[in-house]
Each structure stands twice: as C-alpha cells, then as structure tokens.
C-alpha positions in Angstrom: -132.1 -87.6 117.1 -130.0 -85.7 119.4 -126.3 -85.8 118.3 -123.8 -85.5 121.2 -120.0 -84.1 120.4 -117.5 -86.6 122.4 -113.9 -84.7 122.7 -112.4 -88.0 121.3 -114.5 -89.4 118.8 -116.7 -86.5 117.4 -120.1 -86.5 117.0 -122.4 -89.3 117.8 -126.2 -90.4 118.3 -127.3 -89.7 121.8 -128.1 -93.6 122.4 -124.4 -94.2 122.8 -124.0 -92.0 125.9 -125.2 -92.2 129.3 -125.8 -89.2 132.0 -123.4 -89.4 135.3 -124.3 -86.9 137.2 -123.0 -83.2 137.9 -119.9 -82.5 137.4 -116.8 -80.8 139.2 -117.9 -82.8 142.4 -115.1 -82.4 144.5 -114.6 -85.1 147.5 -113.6 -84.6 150.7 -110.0 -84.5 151.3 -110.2 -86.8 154.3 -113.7 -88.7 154.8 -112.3 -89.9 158.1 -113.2 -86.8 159.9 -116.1 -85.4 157.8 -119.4 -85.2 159.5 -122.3 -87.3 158.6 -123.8 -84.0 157.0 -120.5 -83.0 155.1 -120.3 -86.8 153.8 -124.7 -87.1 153.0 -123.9 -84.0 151.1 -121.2 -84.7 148.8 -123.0 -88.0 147.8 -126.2 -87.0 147.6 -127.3 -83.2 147.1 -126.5 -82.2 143.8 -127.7 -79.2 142.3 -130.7 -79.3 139.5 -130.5 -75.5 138.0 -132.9 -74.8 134.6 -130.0 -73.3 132.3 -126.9 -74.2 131.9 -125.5 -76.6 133.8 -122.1 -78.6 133.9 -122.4 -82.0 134.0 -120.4 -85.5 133.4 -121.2 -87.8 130.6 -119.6 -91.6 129.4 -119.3 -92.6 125.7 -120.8 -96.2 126.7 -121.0 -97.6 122.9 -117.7 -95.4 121.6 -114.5 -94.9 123.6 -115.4 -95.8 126.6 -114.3 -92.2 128.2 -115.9 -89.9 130.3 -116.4 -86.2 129.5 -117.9 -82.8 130.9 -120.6 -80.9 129.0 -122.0 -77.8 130.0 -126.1 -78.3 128.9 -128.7 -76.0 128.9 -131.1 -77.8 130.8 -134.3 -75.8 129.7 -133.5 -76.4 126.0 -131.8 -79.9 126.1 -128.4 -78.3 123.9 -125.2 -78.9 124.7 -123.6 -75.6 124.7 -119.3 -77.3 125.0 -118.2 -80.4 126.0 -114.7 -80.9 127.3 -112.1 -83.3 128.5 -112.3 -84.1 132.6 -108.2 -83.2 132.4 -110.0 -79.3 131.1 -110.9 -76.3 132.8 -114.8 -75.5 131.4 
C-alpha cells in the first residue's frame, strides 16, 4: 500500500486521500472580461507531464485539509508534499 505524508497528520494509507487536480492553478483576476478561450482554459486544460509534477490532494478520511504534493508521475512517489499557505 502506498503511504501518503499529509503536512498535518503524518503518514497515512493512500485510501484516505483523493486527487484534485494540478496545482498552483491561478484564476483570472476578473472573469468578467476574460475571453471564452482565457476562461475554457483555466478550467479545463491542465497539464499532464511524465515526471514530476505538482499537484493538489485532500485528506478525505483524516483532517479534512487540502495539500500540494510534487509526484513523480512515471514512478507514482511523492517526492514533498506541502501546505497550500507554502511555496513548493
């Protein structure tokens, strides 16, 4: 079993997590006047690298927190995770 380090709890069994996404998605600072293409691509093109890759994870069955991990993608190891208030 794949053991997952959460920056608040420690380490824990990978079924208590679940996968959000990439992370350091930054939105637009006024959606208002973004174009349909700047808006499509902020929620829906994300980028899908083999390597390392940072990405945003919850701790569904812990505390309930969300959390940044940079992942090797080709290996499936979690090379840091971090706070979302932390620079990677």
């Amino acid at each position: 079993m794949l053991l997952i380090h959460c920056p608040y709890c420690g380490e824990r069994p990978e079924i208590e997590f679940r996968h959000k996404g990439e992370a350091h998605i930054v939105r637009p600072e006024n959606p208002a006047v973004s174009s349909d293409i700047e808006w499509t691509e902020f929620l829906y093109f994300r980028h899908n690298p083999k390597g390392p890759h940072a990405e945003r994870w919850y701790h569904t069955h812990g505390c309930g927190r969300f959390f940044n991990a940079q992942r090797d993608t080709g290996t499936d190891r979690f090379l840091k995770t971090y706070r979302t208030d932390e620079t990677p």
